[in-house]
KEMARDO-968952 format. One record per residue: residue in three letters; x negated, y negated, z of N, C-alpha, C, CB in turn. Coordinates in steps of 0.001 Angstrom, whole numbers, plus 500000, padded with zeros to 6 digits. Glycine has a CB too. Layout:
# KEMARDO-968952
ALAXYZXYZXYZXYZ;...
***
This chain:
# KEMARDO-968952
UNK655856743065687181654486742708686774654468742480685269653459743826687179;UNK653806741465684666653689741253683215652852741725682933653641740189682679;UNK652766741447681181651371742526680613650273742224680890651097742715679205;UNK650636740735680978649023740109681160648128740742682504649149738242681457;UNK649106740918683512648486741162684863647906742805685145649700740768685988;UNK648912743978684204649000744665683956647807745411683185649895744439683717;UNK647154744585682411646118744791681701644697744164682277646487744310680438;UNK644793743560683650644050743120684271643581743817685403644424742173684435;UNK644972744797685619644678746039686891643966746671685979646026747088687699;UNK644390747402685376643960748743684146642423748697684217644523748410682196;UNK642140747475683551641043747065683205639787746898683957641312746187682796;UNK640545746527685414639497745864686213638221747178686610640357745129687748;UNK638688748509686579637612749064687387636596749471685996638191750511688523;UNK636834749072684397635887749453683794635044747598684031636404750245682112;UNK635606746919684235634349745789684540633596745650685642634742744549684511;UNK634361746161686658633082746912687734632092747913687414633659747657688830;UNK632432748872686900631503750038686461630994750214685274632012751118686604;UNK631403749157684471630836748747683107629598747719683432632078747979682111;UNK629204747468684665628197746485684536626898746825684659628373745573685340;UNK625986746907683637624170747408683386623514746746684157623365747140681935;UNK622697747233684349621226746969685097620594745748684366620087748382684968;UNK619712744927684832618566743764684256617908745111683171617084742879685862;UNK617434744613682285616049745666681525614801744757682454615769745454679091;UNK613549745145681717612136744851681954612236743662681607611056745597681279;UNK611743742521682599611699741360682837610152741263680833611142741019685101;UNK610700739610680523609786739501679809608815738832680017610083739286678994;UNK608175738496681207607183737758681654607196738170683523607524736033681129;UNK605980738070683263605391738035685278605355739068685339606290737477686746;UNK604941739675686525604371740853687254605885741964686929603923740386689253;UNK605467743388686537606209744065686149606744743544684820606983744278687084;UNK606572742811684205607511742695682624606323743254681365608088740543682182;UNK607143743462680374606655744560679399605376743168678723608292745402677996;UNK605339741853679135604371741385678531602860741842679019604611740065678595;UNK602217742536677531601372743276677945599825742576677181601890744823677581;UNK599014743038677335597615742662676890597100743943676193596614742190678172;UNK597720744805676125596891745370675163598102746612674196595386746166676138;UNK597980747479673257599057748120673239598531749968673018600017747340671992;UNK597568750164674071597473751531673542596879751917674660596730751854672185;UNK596972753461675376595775753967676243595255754656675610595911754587677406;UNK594231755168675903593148756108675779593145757262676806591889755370675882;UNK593330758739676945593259759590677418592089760400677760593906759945676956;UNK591603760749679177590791761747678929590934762410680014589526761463678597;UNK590446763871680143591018765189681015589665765436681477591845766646680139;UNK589593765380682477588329766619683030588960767390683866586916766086683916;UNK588263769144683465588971770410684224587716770872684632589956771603683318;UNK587936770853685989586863771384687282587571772420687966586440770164688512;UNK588064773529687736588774773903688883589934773210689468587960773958689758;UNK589033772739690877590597772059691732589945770698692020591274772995693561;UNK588900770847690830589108769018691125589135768613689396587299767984692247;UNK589977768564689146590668767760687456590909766759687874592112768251686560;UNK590759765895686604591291764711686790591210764191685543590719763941687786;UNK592291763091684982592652762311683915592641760758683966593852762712683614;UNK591798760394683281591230758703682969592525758055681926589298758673681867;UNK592636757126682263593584756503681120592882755024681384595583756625681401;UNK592689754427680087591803753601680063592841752679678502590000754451679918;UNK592485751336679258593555750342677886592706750390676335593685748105678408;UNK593406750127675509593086750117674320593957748993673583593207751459673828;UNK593578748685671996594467747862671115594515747097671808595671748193670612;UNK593341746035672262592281746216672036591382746853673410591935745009671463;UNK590477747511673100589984748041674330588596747441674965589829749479674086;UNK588601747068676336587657746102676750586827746123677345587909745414677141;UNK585599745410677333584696746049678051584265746099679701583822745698677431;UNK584778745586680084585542746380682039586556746133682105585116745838683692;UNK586788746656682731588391746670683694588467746877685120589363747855683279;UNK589399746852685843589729746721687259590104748348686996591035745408687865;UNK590112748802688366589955750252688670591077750785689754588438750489689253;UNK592210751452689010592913751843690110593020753229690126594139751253690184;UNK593294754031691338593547755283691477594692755397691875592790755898692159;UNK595836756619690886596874756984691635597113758473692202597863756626690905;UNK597197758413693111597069759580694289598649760473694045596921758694696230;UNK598927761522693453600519761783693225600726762458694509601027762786691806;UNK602440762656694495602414763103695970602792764724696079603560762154696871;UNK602797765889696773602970766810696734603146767494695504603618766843697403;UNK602545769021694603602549769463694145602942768745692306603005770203694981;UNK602716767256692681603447766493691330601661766519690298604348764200691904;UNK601371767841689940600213767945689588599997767140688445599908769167689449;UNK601069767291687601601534767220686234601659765028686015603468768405686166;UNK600062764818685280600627763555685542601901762441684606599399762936685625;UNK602741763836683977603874762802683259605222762698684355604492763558681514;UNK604889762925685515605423762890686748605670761071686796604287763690687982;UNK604390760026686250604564758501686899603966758294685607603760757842688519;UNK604389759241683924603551758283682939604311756608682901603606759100681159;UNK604975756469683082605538755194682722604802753998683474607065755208683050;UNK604924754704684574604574753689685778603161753674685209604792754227687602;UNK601995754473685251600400754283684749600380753588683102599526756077684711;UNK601361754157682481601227752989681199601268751724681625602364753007680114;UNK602360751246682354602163749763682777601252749503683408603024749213683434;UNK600661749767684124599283749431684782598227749545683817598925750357685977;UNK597880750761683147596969750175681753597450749094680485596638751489680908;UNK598544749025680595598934747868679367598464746751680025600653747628678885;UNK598542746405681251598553745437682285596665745287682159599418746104684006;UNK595977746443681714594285746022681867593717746934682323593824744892682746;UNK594405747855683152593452748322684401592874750076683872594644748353686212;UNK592190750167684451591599751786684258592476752456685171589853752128684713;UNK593321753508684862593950754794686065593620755665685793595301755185686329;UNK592915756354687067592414757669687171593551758210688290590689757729687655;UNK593570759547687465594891760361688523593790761360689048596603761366687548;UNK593877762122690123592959763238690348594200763625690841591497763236691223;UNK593896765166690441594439766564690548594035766928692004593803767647689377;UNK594341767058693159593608767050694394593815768319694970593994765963695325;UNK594957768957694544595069770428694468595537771190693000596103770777695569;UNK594770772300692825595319772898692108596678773727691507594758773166692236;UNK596811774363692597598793774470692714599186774219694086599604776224692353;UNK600342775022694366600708774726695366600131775490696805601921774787695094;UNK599166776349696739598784777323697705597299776181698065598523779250696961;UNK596925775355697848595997774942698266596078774068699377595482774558697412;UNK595251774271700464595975773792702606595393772632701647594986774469704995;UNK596188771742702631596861770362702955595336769730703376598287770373704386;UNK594250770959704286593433770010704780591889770451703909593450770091706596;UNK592400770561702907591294770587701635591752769130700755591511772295700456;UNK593294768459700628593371767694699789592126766489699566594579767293700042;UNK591996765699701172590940764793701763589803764752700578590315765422703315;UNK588866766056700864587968765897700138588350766401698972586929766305700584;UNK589073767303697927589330766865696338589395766088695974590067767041695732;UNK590369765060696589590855763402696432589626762594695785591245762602698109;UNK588530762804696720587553762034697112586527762514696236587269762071698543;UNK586458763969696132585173764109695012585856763650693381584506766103694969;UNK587157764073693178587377763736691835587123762143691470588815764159691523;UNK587747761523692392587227760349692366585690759624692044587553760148693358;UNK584918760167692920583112759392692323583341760636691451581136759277693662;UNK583634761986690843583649762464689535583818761510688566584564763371689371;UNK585274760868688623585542759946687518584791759017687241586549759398687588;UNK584244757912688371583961756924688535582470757149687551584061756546690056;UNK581767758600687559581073758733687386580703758964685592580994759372688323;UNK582018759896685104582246759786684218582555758044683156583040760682684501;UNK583145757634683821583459755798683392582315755635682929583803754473684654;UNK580964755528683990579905755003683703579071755410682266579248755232684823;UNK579510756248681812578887757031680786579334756353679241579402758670680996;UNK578529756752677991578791755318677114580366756285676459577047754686675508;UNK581043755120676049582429755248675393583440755344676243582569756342674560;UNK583471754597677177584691754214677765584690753267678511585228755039678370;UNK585151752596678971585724751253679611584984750972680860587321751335679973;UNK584240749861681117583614749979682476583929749812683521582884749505682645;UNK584022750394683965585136750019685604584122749028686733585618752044686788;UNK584837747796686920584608746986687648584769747168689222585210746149687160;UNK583697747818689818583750748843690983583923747904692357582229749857691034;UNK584005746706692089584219745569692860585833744967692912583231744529692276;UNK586376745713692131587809745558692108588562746818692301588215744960690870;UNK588274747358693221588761748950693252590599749134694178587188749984694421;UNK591204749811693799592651750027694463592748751239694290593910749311693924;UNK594107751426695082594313752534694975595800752484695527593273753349695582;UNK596747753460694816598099753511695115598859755015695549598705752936693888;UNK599009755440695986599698756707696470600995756600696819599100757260697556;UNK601808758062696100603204757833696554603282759167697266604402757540695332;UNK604166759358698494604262760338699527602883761127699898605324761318699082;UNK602742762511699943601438762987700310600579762092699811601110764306699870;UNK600437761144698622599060760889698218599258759079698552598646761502696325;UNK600506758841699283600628757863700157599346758100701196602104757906700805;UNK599525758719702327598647759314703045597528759228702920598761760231703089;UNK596505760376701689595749759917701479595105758966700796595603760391701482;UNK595774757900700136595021756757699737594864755902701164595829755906698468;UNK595928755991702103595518755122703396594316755632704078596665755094704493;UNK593678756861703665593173757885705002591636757223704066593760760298705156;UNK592058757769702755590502757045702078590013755582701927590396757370700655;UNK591141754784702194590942753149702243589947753329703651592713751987702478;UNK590781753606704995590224753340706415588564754091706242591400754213707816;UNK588588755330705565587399755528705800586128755831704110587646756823706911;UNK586350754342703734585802754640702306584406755293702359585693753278701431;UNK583481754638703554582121754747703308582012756202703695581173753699704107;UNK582507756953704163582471758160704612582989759167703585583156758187705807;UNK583525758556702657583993759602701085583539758817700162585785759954700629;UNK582201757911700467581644757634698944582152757209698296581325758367698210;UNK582633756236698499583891755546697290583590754150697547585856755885697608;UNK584122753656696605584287752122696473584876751447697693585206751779695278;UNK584494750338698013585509749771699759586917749342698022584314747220701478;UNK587997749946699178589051749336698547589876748121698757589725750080698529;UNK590008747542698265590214746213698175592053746138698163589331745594696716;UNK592989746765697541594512746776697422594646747853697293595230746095696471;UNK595553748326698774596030749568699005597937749511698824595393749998700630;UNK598394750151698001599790750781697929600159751448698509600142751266697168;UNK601315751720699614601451752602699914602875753372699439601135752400701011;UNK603263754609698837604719754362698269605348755582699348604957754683696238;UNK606363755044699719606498756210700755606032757400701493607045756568700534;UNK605089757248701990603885757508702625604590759063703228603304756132703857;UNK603264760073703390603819760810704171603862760981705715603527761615703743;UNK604826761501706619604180761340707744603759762833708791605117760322708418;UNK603069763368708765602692764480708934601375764930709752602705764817707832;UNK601383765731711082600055765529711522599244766136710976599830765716712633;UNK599602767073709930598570767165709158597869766491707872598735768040708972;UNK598248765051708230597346764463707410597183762938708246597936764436705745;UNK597390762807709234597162761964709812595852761425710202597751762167710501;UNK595562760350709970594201760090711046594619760076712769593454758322710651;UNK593806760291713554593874759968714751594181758239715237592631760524715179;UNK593863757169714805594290756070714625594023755298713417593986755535715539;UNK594856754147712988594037753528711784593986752144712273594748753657710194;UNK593840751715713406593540750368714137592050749729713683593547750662715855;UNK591189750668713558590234749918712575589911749753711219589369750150712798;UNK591412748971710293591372749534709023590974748311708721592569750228708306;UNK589555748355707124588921747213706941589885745807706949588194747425705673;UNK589879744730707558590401743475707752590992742841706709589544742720708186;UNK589928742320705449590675741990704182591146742815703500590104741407703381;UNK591507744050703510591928744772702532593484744548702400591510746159702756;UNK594076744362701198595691743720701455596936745020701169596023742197700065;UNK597596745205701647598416746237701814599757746025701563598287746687702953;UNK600604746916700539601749746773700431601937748347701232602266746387698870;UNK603390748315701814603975749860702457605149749761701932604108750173704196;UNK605729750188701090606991750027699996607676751397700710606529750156697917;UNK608520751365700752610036753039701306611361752363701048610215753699703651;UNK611633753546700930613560753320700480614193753940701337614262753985698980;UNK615170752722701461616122752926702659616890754549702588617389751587702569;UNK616898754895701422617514756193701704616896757661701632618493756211700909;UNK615436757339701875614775757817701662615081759231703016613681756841701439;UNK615232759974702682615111761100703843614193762227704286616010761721703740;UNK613184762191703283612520763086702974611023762787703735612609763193701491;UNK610673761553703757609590761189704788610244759870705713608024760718703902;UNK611235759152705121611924757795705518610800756307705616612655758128707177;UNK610685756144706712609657755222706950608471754921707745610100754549707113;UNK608367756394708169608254756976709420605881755916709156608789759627709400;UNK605364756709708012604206756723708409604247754655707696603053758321707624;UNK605006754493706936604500753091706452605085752049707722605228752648704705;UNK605804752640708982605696751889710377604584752069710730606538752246711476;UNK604193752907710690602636753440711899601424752459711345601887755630711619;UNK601417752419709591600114751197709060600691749759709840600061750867706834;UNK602270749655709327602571748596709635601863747857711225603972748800709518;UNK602294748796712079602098748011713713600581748330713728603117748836715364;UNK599715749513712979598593749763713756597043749011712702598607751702714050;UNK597420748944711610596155748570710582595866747010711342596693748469708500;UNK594888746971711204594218745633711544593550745238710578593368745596712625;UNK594809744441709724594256743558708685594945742123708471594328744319707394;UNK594378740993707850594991739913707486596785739998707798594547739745705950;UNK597686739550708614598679739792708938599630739246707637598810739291710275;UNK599019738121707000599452737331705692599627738588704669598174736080705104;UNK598677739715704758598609740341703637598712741672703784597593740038703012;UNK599225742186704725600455743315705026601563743329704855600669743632706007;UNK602922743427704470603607743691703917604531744876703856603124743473703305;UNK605378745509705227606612746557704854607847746133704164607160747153706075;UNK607535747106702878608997746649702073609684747956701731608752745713700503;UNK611100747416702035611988748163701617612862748022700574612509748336702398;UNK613334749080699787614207748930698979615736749511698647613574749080698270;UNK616986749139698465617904749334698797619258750040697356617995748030699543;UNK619721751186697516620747751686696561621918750058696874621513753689697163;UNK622172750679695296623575749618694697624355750152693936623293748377693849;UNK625155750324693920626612751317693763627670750121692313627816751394696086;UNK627380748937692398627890748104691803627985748019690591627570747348692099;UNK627290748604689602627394749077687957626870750247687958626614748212686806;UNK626681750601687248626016751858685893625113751903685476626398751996684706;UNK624011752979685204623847753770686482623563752759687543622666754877686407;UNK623980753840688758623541752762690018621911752904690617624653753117691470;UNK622107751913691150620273751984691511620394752751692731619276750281691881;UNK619533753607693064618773754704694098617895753854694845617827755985693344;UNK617710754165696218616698754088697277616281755861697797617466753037698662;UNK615333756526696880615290757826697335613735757769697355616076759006696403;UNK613548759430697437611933759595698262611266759648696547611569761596699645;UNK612316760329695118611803760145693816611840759221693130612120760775693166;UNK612374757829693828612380757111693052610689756090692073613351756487693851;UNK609733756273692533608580756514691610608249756832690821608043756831691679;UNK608751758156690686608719759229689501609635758324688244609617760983690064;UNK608287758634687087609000757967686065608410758385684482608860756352686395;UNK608920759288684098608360760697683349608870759816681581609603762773684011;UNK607508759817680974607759759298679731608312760181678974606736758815679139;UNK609180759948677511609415760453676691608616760869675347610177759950676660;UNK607563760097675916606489760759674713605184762355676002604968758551673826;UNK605552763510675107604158764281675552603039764041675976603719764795674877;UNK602486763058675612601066762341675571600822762623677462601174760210674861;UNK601659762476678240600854762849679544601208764098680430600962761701680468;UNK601978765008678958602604766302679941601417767137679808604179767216679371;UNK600768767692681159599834768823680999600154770127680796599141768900681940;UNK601409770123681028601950771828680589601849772413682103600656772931679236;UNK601501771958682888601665772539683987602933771806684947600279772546684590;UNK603820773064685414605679772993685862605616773756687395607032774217684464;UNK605903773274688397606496773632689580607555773103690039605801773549690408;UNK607937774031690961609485773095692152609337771364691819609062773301694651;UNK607764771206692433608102769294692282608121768872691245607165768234692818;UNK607182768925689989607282768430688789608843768603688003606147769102688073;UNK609543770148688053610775770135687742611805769276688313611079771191687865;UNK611693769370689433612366768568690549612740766914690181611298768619691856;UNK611139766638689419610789764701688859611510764873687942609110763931688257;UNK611555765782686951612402765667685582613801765765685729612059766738684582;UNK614264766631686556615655766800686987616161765436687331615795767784688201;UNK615377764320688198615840763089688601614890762333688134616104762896689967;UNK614470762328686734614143761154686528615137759973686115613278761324685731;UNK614667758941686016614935757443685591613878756436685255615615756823686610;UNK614112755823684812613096754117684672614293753456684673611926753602683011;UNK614288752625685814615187751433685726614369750309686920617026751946686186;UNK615455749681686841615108748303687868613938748849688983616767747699688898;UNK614255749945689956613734750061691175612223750115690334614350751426692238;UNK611712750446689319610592750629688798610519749418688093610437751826688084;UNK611208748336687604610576747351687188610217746513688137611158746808686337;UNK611082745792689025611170744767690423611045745231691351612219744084690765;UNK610790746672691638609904747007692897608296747434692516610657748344693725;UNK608472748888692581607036749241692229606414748736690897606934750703692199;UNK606623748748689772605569748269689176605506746685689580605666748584687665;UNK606190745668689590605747743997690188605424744098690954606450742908690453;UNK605726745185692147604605744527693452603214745539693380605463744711695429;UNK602761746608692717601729747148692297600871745752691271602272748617691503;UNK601641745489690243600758744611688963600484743324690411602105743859686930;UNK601476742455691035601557741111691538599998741714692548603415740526692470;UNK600259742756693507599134743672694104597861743208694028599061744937693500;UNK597724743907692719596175743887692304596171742260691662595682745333690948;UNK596741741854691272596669740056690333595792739278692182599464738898689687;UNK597204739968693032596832738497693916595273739232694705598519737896695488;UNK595185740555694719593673740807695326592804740368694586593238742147695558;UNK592800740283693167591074740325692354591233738895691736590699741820690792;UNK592260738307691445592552737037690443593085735950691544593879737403689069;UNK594221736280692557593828735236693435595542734439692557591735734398693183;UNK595949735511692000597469734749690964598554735920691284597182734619688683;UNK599721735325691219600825736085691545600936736396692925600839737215690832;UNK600676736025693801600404736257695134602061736512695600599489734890695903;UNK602847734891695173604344735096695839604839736444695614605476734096695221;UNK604609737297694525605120738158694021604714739680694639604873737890692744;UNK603729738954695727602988740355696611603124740544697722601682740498696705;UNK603187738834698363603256738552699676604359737540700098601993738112700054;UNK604844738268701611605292736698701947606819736084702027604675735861700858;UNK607449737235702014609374737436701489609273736293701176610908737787702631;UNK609396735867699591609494735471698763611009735181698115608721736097698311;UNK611144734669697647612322735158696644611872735874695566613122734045696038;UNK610952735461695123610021736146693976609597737738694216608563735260693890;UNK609183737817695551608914739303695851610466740144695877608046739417697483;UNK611376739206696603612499740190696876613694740722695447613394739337698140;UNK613292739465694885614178739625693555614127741297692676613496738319692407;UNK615116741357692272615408742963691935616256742938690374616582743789693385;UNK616577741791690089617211741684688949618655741636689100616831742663688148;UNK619356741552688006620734740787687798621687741986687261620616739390686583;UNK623110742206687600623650743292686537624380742382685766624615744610687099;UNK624650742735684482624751742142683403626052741219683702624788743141682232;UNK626693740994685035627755739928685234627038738946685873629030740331686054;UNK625573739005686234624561738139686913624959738035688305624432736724686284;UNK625669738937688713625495739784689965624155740000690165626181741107689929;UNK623300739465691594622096739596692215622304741686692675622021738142693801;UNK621176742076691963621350743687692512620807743707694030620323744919691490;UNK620921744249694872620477743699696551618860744320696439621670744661698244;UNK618609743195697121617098742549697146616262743157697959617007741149697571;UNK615258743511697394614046744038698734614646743320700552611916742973698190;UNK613902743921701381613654743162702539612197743179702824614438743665703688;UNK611801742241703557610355742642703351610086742176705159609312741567701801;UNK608972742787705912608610742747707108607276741927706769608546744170707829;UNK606748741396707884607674740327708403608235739169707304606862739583709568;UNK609275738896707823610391738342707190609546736552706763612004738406708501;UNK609931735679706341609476734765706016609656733252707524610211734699704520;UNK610925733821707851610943733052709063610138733338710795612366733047709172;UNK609690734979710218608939735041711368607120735203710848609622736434712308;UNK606918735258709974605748735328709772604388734635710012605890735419709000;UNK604915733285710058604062732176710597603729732337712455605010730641710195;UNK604150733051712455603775733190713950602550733759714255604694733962714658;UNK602654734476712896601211735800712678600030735042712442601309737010711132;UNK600173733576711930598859733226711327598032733210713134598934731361710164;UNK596389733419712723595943733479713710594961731473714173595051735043713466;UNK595371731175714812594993729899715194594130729267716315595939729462715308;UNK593224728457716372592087728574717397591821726948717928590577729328716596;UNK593055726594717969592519725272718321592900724195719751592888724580717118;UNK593488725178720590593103725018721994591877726016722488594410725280722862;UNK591117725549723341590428726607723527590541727818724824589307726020723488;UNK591306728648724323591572729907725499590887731005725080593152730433725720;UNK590812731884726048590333733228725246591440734105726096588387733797725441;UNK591235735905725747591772736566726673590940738010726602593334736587726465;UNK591293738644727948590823739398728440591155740375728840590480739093728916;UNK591104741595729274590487742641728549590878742398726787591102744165729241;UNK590178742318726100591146743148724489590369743589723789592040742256723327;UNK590732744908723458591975745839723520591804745632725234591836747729722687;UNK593631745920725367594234745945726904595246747258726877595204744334727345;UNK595598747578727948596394748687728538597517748091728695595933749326729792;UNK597690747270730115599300746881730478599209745334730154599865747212732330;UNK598141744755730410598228742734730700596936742579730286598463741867732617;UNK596956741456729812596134740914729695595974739228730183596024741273728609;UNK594885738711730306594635737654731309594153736411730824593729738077732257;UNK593840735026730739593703733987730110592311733365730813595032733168730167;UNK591850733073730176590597732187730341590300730844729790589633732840729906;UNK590548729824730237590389728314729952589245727528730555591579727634730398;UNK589297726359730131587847726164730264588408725316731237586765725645729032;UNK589379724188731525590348723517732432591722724037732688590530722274731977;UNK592801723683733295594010724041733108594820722782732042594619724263734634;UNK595351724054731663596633723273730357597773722853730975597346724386729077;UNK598202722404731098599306721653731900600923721775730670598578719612732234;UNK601848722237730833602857721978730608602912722840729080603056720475730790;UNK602073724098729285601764724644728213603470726054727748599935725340728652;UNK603242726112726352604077727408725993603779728622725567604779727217725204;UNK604073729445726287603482731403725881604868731657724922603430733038727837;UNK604241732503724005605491732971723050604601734146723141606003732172721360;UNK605217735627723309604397736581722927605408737679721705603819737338724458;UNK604460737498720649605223738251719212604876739974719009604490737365717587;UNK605643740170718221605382742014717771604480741692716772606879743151717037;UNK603795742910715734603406742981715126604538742527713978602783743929715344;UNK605411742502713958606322741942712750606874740233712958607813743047712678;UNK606152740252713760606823738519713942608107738243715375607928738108712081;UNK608397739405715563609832739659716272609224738771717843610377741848716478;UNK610151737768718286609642737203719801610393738330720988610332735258720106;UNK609123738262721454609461739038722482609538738707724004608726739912722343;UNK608718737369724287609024736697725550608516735599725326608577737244726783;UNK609188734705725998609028733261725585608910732510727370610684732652724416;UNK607657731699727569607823730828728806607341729579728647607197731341729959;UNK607911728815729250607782727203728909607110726053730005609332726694728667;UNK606580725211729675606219724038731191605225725246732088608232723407732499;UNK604166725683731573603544726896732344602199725878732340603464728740731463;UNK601479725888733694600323725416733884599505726305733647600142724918734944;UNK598805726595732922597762728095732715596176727647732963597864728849730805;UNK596148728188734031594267728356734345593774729611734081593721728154735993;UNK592411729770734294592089731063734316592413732152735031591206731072734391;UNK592815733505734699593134734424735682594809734588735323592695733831737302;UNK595365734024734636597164733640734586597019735205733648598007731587733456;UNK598228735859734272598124737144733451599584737451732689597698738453734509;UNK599878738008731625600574738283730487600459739766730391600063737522729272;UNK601873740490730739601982741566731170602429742447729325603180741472732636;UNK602199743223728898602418743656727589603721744758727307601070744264727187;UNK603841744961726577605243745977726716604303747332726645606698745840725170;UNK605455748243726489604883749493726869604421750104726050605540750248727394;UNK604799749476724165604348750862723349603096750294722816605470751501722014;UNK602291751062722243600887750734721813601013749894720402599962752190721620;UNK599763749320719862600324748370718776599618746949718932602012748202718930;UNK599926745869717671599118744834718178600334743744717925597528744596717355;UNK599964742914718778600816741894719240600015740624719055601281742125720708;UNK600849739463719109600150738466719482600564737817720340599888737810718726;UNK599751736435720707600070735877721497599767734033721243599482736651722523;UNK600825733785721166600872731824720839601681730963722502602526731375718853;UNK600026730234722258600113729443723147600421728000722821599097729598723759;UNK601003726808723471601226725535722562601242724641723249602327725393721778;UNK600320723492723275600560722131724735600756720882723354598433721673726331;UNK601687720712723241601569719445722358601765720208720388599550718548722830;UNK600929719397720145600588719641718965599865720827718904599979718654718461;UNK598845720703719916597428721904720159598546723611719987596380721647722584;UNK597277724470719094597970725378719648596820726246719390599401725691719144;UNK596600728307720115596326729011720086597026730188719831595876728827720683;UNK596561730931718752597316732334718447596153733410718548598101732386716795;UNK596524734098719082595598735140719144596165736714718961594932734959720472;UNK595394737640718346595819739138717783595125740096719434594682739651715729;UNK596348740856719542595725741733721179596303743183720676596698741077723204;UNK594911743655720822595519745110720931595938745933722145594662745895720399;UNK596962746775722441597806747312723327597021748988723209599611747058722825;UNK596193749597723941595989750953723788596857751556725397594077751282723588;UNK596622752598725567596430753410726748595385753356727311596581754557726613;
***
């Protein structure tokens, strides 16, 4: 072997493991281009309902869009996600964190309503002169694990906790637990647009409850969204798919409350800010709220994209591996809902089948019947369909559709599957 080749073995495994991460993109959803350069802090201590306003500044404006972040188990302490809430106020927005328990001895089925009173607390506080007006018509809300949960539990039932209808729900690895479950969330408001973000290596809740929104919320199918995100081993440090990867604990004091448990230690022990926090959660949180209230950045929210899936480059411009996102881009169009043969169907909601109603028979027509993710699940062709023609459903509960097609003509329709 010569030197040349010699120095090419040697060498080779520091250019594998010598290769960095992308930094913070300088433009678009998630990049450090910001609109303003300062927050504003404020604390209210109630007992066990506290809560902390962070509101933009340099320059500071007179409304803003309104998000709530819900932390997840015992992460009282909000320098647990300061990084992540700085970008969202640099970005414009008002974040209110509520404290929803006080430590860790407080039941699980008190969180619901803390959540919910700190919340019109804050909202209430906003309104008051010297601080930022929160634009209560643009309301979100983001939760990671337990406070995954309840931001879904308070979206489905806003009017019943006094809150704003929410408009962009986050979900960050949701918890899945019957003690915080709703009994169903099949009637979750329609336009409200939903990201369900989990990491593949997540073990600690996995994916368990952001399947259950996935198949059961009944909303815009365009604007649901299960995404996953994936570890990469390929440079230095390597990127994580874990249940902490959210957690993103600043180096300035400014959001440590001085209050330390198992979880808050736990965030500091594994913190990071890297990629999974630039090209996952914060771009599809900022792209989130852009494409709910502004109607911009949408690719970047919805829609497996390249734009959504992109994750950044390691410094050999090696692609770092890319979101996946449900439903996928090739099955998604199946979801749009379409009305232009005229069928209906019957019972829905249905149990085992459901049945077709035409006004003539369709002659030489096609049944495709889809999952809630786009996935085909039976396909029949050259079918004469009159009224009474029945379409037998699979067994697990969930909503499905169903595309019919004679020609050009076609019908899609959304069926719900109960017991």
């Amino acid at each position: 072997m010569n030197i040349k080749s010699l120095l090419i073995l040697l060498l080779s495994p520091f250019v594998l493991f010598g290769q960095s991460q992308s930094s913070q993109a300088l433009i678009g959803p998630g990049s450090s281009d910001y609109t303003h350069g300062g927050v504003t802090e404020y604390f209210k201590d109630s007992a066990s309902l506290s809560y902390w306003i962070y509101e933009p500044s340099q320059p500071q404006p007179d409304t803003a869009d309104l998000v709530i972040f819900l932390h997840g188990m015992g992460q009282i302490n909000p320098m647990v996600h300061a990084e992540w809430i700085t970008h969202l106020v640099k970005k414009g927005n008002i974040v209110v964190y509520p404290k929803y328990q006080d430590d860790l001895n407080v039941p699980t089925d008190s969180f619901m309503s803390f959540a919910s009173k700190s919340i019109r607390m804050s909202i209430a506080e906003l309104q008051t002169a010297g601080h930022v007006t929160p634009n209560l018509n643009h309301f979100a809300i983001i939760g990671h694990s337990y406070g995954g949960t309840i931001a879904a539990n308070l979206t489905y039932d806003y009017m019943a906790y006094n809150i704003p209808k929410v408009k962009a729900l986050m979900v960050a690895q949701g918890y899945y637990g019957t003690d915080m479950l709703l009994p169903s969330y099949v009637n979750f408001p329609y336009d409200t647009k939903i990201q369900l973000v989990v990491g593949h290596d997540d073990t600690t809740v996995e994916d368990d409850f952001g399947r259950l929104l996935m198949d059961s919320a009944n909303v815009n199918p365009a604007f649901k969204n299960l995404i996953t995100h994936y570890a990469d081993a390929y440079g230095s440090p390597s990127v994580t798919a874990r249940h902490d990867d959210p957690t993103c604990i600043s180096p300035s004091e400014d959001y440590n409350s001085g209050e330390f448990n198992y979880w808050v230690v736990g965030a500091q022990f594994l913190n990071k800010v890297d990629v999974t926090d630039y090209y996952c959660y914060w771009k599809l949180s900022e792209a989130l709220l852009n494409c709910t209230f502004y109607n911009t950045n949408c690719e970047y929210a919805f829609g497996d994209t390249p734009e959504q899936r992109f994750m950044g480059l390691w410094s050999d411009s090696t692609a770092i591996v890319e979101l996946t996102v449900e439903p996928n881009a090739t099955t998604s169009t199946h979801l749009i809902q379409d009305r232009t043969l005229p069928i209906s169907f019957y019972p829905n909601p249905s149990s085992d089948f459901v049945q077709i109603e035409v006004e003539q028979i369709i002659e030489a027509a096609t049944i495709q019947l889809f999952s809630s993710l786009g996935q085909l699940l039976l396909e029949q062709k050259g079918i004469a369909l009159k009224t009474g023609y029945k379409i037998d459903l699979p067994a697990a509960n969930g909503f499905y559709y169903i595309k019919i097609q004679q020609g050009n003509a076609v019908y899609t329709s959304k069926i719900l599957k109960l017991e």
